[in-house]
C-alpha positions in Angstrom: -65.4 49.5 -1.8 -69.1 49.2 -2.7 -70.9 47.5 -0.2 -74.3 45.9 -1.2 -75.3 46.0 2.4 -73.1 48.6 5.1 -74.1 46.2 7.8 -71.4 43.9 9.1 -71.4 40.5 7.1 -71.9 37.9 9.5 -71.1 34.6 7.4 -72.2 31.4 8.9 -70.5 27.8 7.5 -71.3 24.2 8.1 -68.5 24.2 11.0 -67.3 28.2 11.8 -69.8 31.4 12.5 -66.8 34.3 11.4 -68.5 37.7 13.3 -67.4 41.4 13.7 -64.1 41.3 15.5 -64.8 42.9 19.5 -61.7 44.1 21.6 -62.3 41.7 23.9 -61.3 39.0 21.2 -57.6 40.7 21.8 -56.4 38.3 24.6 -57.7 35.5 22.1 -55.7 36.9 19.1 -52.4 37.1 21.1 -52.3 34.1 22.6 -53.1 32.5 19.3 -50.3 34.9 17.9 -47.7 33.9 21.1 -47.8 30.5 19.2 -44.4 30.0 16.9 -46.1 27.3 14.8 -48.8 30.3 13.8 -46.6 32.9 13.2 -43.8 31.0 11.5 -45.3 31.8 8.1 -47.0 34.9 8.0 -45.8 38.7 8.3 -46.2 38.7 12.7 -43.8 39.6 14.5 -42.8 36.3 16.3 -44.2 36.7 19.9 -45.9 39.8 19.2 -46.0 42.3 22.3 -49.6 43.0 23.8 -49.7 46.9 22.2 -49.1 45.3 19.1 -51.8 43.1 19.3 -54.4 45.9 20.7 -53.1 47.9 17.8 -54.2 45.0 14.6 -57.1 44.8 16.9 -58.8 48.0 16.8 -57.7 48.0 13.2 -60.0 44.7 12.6 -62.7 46.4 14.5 -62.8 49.1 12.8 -61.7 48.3 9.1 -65.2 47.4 8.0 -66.4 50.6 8.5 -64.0 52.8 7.4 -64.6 50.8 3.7 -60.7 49.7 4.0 -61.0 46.1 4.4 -62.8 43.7 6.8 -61.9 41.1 9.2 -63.7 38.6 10.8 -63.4 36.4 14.2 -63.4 32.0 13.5 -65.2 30.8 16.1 -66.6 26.9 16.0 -70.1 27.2 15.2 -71.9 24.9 17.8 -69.6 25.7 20.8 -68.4 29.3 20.2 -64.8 28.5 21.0 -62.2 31.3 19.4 -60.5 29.6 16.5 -58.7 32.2 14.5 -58.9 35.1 12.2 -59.4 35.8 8.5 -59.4 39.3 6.8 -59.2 41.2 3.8 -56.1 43.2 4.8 -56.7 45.5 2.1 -58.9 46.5 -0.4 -57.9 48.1 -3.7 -61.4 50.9 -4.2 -60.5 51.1 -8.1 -60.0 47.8 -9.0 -62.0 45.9 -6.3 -59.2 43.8 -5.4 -58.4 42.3 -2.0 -55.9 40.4 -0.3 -56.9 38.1 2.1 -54.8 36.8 5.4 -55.7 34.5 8.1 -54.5 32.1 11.6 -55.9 29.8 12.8 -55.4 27.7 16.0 -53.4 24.7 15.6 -56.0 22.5 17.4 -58.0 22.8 14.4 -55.6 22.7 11.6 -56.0 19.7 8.8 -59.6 19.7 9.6 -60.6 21.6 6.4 -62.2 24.7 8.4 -60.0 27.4 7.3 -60.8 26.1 3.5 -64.2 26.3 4.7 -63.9 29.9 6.1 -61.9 30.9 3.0 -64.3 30.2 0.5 -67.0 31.9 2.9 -65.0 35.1 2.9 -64.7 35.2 -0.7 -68.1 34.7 -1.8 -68.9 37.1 0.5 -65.9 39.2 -1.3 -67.5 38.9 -4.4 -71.2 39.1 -3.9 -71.6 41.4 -1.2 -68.4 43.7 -1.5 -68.6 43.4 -5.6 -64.9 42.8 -5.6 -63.5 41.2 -9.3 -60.0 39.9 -7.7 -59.2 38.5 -4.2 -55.4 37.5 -3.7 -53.5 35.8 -1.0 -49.3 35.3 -0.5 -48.0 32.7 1.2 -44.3 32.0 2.1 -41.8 29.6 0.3 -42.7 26.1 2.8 -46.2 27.7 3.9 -47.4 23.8 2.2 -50.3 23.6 4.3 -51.7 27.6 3.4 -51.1 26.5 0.0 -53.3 23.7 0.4 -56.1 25.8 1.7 -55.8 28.0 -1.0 -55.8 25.5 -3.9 -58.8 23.8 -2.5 -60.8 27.5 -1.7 -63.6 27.0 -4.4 -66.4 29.5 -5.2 -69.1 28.0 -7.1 -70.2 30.3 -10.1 
């Protein structure tokens, strides 16, 4: 991955602040992940056990600096409170392709913010990571992650 800058990139939206990922965001991340509704359409175990969580969290602390990816922490911009997480899970060195995944709380789905934090992360993607492709999956009645992907726009 060639990074522009090695710092962390803290991305800042209208609505979200998405910052380096921190351990202590695990308790956060499971309770988000304990939630049927969140994992329903995505590749989590449903009711993921604690070591599994620590686990995907040390891995989003530390993916950024090993070049392999990066993962950020949703948090709403004015009062700090932990919405979700979006990541690139992975990121393909010799084509400079990612694939990006995300949750987000259900208190703030519909509201347009994980569209919002999409489209920061893949700007960011493609201007500070110099990537050419960014893709995302979702699974067959996943309508809403559909949504937020069809209405991700990066202005060129």
């Amino acid at each position: 991955m060639k990074h522009k800058n090695k710092e962390f990139p803290l991305l800042v939206t209208d609505r979200l602040k998405l910052r380096a990922p921190d351990l202590a965001d695990g308790d956060d991340l499971h309770a988000l992940l304990l939630m049927p509704e969140v994992t329903r359409f995505s590749s989590w175990p449903e009711a993921p056990a604690r070591p599994h969580v620590k686990r995907a969290m040390k891995w989003m602390c530390e993916v950024h600096a090993k070049g392999k990816g990066c993962a950020w922490i949703m948090e709403d911009r004015v009062s700090g409170r932990y919405l979700g997480a979006i990541r690139f899970n992975s990121i393909e060195r010799h084509s400079n392709c990612a694939e990006i995944g995300y949750e987000l709380h259900p208190s703030a789905w519909g509201k347009g913010l994980m569209t919002e934090a999409v489209t920061a992360v893949s700007r960011c993607g493609f201007e500070q990571f110099s990537l050419n492709r960014i893709e995302a999956w979702t699974l067959s009645g996943n309508a809403a992650s559909d949504r937020v992907l069809e209405k991700g726009r990066i202005p060129i």
